[in-house]
C-alpha positions as CSV (number, residue, x, y, z in Angstrom):
1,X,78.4,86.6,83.2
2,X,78.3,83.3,85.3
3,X,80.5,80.0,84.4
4,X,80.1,76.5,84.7
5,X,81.7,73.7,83.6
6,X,84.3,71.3,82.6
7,X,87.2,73.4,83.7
8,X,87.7,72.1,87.1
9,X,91.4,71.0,87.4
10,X,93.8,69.5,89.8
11,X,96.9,70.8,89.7
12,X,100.3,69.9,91.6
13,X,102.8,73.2,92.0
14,X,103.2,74.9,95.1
15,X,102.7,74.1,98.7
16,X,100.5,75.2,101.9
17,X,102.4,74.7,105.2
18,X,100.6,73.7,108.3
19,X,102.0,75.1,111.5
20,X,101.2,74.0,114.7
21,X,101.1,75.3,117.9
22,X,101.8,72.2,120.3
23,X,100.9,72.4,124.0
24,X,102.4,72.2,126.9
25,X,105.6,73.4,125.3
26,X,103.8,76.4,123.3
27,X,106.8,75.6,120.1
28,X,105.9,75.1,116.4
29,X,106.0,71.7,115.3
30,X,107.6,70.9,111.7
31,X,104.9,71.4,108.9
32,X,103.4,69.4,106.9
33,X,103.0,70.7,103.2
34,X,100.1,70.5,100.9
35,X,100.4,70.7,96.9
36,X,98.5,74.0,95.8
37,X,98.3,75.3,92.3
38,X,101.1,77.6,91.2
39,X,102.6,80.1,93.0
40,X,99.8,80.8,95.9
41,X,99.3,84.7,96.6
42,X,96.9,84.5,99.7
43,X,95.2,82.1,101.8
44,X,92.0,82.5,103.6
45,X,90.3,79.8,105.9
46,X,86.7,78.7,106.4
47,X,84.5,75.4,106.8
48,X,83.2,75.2,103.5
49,X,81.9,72.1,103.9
50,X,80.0,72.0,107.5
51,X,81.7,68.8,107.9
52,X,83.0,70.9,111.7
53,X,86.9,70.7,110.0
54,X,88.7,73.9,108.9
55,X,89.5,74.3,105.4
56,X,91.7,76.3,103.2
57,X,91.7,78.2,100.0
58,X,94.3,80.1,98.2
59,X,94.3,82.2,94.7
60,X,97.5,82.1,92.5
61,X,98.9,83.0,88.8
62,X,96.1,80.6,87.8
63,X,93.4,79.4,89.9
64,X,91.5,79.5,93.0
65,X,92.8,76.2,95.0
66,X,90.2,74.8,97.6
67,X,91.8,71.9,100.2
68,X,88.9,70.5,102.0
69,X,90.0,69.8,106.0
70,X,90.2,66.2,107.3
71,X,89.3,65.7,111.4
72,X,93.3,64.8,111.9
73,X,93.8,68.1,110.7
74,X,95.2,67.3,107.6
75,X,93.8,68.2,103.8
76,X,92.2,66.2,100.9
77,X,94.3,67.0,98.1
78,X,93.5,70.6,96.1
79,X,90.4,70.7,94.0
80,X,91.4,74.4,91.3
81,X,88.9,76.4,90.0
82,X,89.8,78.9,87.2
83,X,90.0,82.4,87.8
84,X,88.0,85.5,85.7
85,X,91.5,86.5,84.5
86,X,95.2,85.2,85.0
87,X,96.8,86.5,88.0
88,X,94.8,86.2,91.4
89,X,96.0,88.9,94.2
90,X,93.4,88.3,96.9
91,X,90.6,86.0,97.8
92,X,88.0,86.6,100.9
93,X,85.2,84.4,102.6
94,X,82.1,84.8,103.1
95,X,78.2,83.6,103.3
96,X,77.2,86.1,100.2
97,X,73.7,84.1,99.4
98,X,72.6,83.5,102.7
99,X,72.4,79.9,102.5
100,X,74.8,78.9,105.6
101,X,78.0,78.2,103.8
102,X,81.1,80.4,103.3
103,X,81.3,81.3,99.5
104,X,84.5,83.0,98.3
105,X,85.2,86.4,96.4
106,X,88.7,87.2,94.6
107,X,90.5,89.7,92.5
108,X,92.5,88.8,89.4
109,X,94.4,90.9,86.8
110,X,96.2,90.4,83.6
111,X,99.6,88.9,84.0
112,X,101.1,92.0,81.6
113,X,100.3,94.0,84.8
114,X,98.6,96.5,82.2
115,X,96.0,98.9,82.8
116,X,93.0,97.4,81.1
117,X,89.5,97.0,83.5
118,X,88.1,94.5,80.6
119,X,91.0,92.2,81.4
120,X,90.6,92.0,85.1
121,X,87.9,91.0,87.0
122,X,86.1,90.3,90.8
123,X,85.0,86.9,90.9
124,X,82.5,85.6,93.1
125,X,82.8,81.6,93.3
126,X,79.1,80.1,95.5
127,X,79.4,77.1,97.2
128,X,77.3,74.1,96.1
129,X,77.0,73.2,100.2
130,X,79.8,70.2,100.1
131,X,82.8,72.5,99.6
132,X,82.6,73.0,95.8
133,X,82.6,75.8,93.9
134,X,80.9,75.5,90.3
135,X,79.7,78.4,89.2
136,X,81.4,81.6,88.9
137,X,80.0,85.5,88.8
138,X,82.4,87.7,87.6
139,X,82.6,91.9,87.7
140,X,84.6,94.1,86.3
141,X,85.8,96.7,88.2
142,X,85.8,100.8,87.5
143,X,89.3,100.9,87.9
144,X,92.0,98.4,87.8
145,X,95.1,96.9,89.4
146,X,92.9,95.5,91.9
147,X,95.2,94.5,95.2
148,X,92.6,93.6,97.7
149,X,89.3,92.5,98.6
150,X,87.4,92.7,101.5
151,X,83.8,91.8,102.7
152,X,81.4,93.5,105.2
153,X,78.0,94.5,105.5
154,X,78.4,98.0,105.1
155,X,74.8,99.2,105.2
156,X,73.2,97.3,107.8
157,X,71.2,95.5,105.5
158,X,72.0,92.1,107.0
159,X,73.9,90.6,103.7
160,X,77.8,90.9,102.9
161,X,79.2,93.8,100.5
162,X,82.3,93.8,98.9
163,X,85.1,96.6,99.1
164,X,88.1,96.4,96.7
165,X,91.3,98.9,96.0
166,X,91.9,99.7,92.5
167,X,95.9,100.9,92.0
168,X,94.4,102.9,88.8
169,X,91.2,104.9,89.1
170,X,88.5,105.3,87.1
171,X,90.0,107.4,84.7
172,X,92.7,105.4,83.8
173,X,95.4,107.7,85.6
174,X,96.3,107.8,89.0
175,X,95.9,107.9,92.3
176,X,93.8,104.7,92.6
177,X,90.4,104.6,94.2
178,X,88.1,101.9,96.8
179,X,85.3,100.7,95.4
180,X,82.2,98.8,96.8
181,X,79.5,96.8,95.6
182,X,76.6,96.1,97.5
183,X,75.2,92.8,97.9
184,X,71.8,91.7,96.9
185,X,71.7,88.2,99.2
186,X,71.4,85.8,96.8
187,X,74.5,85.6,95.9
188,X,74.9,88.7,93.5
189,X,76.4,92.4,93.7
190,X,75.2,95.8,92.7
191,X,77.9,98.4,92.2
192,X,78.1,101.0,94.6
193,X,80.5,103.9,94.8
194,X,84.3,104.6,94.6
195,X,86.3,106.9,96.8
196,X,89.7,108.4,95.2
197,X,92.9,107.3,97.7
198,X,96.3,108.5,97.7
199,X,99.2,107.5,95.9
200,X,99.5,103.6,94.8
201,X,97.5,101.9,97.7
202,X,97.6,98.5,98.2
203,X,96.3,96.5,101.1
204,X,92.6,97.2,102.8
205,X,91.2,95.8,105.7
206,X,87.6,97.1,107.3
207,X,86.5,97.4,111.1
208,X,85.0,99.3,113.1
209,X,87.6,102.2,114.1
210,X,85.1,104.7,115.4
211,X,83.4,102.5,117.5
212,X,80.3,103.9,115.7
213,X,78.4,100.9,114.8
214,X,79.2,101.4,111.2
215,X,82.4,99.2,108.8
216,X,85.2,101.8,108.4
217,X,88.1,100.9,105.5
218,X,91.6,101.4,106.0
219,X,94.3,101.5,102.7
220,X,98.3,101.4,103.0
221,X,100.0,103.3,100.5
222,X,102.9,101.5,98.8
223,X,104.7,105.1,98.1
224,X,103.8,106.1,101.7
225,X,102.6,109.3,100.9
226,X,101.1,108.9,103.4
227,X,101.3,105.5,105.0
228,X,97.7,104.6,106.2
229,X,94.2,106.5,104.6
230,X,90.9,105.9,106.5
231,X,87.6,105.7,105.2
232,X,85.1,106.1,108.1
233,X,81.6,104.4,107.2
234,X,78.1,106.7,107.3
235,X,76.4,103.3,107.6
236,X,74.3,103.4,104.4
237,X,76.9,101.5,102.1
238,X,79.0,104.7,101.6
239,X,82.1,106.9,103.6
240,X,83.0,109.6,104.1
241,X,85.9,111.7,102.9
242,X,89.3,109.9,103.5
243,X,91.5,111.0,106.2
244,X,95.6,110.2,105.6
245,X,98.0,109.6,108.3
246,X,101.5,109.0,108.3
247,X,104.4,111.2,106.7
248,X,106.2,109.8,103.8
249,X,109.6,108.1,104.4
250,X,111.9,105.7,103.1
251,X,110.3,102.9,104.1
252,X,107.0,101.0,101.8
253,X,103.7,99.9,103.4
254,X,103.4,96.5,101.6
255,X,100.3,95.0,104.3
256,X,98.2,96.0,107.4
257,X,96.0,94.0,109.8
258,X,93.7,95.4,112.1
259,X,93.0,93.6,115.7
260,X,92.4,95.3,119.5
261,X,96.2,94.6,120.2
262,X,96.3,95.9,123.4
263,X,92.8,94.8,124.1
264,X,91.5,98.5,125.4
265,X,88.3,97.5,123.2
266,X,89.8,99.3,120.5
267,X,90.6,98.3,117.1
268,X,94.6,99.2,116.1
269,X,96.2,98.6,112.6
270,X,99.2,97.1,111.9
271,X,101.8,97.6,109.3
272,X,104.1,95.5,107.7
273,X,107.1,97.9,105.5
274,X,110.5,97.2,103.6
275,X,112.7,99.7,103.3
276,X,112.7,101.1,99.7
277,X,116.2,100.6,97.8
């Protein structure tokens, strides 16, 4: 179902800090702090305007807050747009309709936490070409306690695709599962497939880990059992069967990032854990 409408707020809760990097003496300046909606989960950063100034988005309890750049470096205050349901978890950028500006994608649940894949929903917001967001798509996954979103064009079709991780599978029981949905290129999604994951997964990234040519996924496991799963991509919009590395320990993937850390020209993963109590 799409949405448009009145239901455009501004809200004043939390804040986005801006930390620079200030040359010669390479130290972090003190920030200043832009007025978010509540409670800000993630934060992703794009020129959604073409105006040549970075901007900012985050996804909260509530809404999706957009903070269009000024060239000082500083932000207009937050325009919020609401989300499919009441608890955003993660929120990705991307040019999903092929008309040169970065559109955004996120993943909201029901507060309760609950298993319910009626109550939550991916949400695909298109930008108008001046930074706003007015019309909504939304999808409802096959699974649900959706942690992460990720975009990609898995199939070598030339338009983004979506990937997300669903803490419940399919049948309502777990272990969780990824699931992708294909973009059209206008703007739209087709479902693709799921893949079943280990025990309570949590964060996904994508890159190229095979150096194959192909998008490959990558899911930490919250339980670490184990700690890192690998999708490796055929190309086509689908993977192959997940690999699992890591032996289980006290300590709980919560995120990963992937980057050539070492710069060999090859792409590494890295964890952030907390020790389980």
């Amino acid at each position: 179902m799409s949405w448009t409408g009145d239901a455009v707020k501004t809200v004043a809760m939390s804040t986005v800090l801006l930390i620079s990097l200030s040359a010669p003496a390479q130290v972090f300046v003190d920030p200043p702090r832009y007025e978010t909606s509540l409670y800000p989960n993630e934060v992703v950063v794009a020129d959604f305007n073409k105006d040549g100034n970075w901007d900012v988005a985050t996804v909260d309890n509530y809404y999706l807050s957009v903070l269009l750049g000024k060239p000082d470096g500083s932000f207009h205050q937050h325009v919020d747009y609401l989300l499919g349901s009441n608890f955003g978890r993660s929120i990705v950028a991307g040019d999903f309709n092929g008309d040169g500006y970065p559109d955004l994608a996120v993943v909201s649940e029901p507060s309760t936490g609950l298993c319910n894949p009626d109550h939550g929903f991916i949400s695909v917001y298109i930008n108008k070409g001046d930074g706003t967001f007015p019309t909504r798509q939304d999808y409802q996954p096959l699974g649900c306690i959706m942690s992460s979103i990720v975009t990609g064009d898995f199939n070598h079709d030339g338009k983004l695709d979506l990937a997300i991780v669903n803490g419940i599978g399919p049948n309502g029981d777990k272990p969780g599962d990824v699931e992708t949905l294909l973009g059209v290129g206008d703007g739209t999604f087709q479902r693709g497939a799921h893949y079943p994951t280990s025990m309570d997964p949590w964060t996904l990234v994508t890159g190229d880990f095979n150096k194959d040519g192909n998008l490959d996924l990558a899911v930490s496991n919250l339980s670490n059992q184990p700690a890192l799963s690998l999708y490796l991509g055929k190309g086509d919009g689908t993977f192959q069967q997940r690999m699992d590395f890591g032996k289980p320990s006290d300590l709980e993937d919560v995120n990963i990032v992937s980057a050539d850390f070492n710069n060999d020209g090859n792409l590494q993963i890295s964890m952030a854990m907390a020790f389980l109590i």
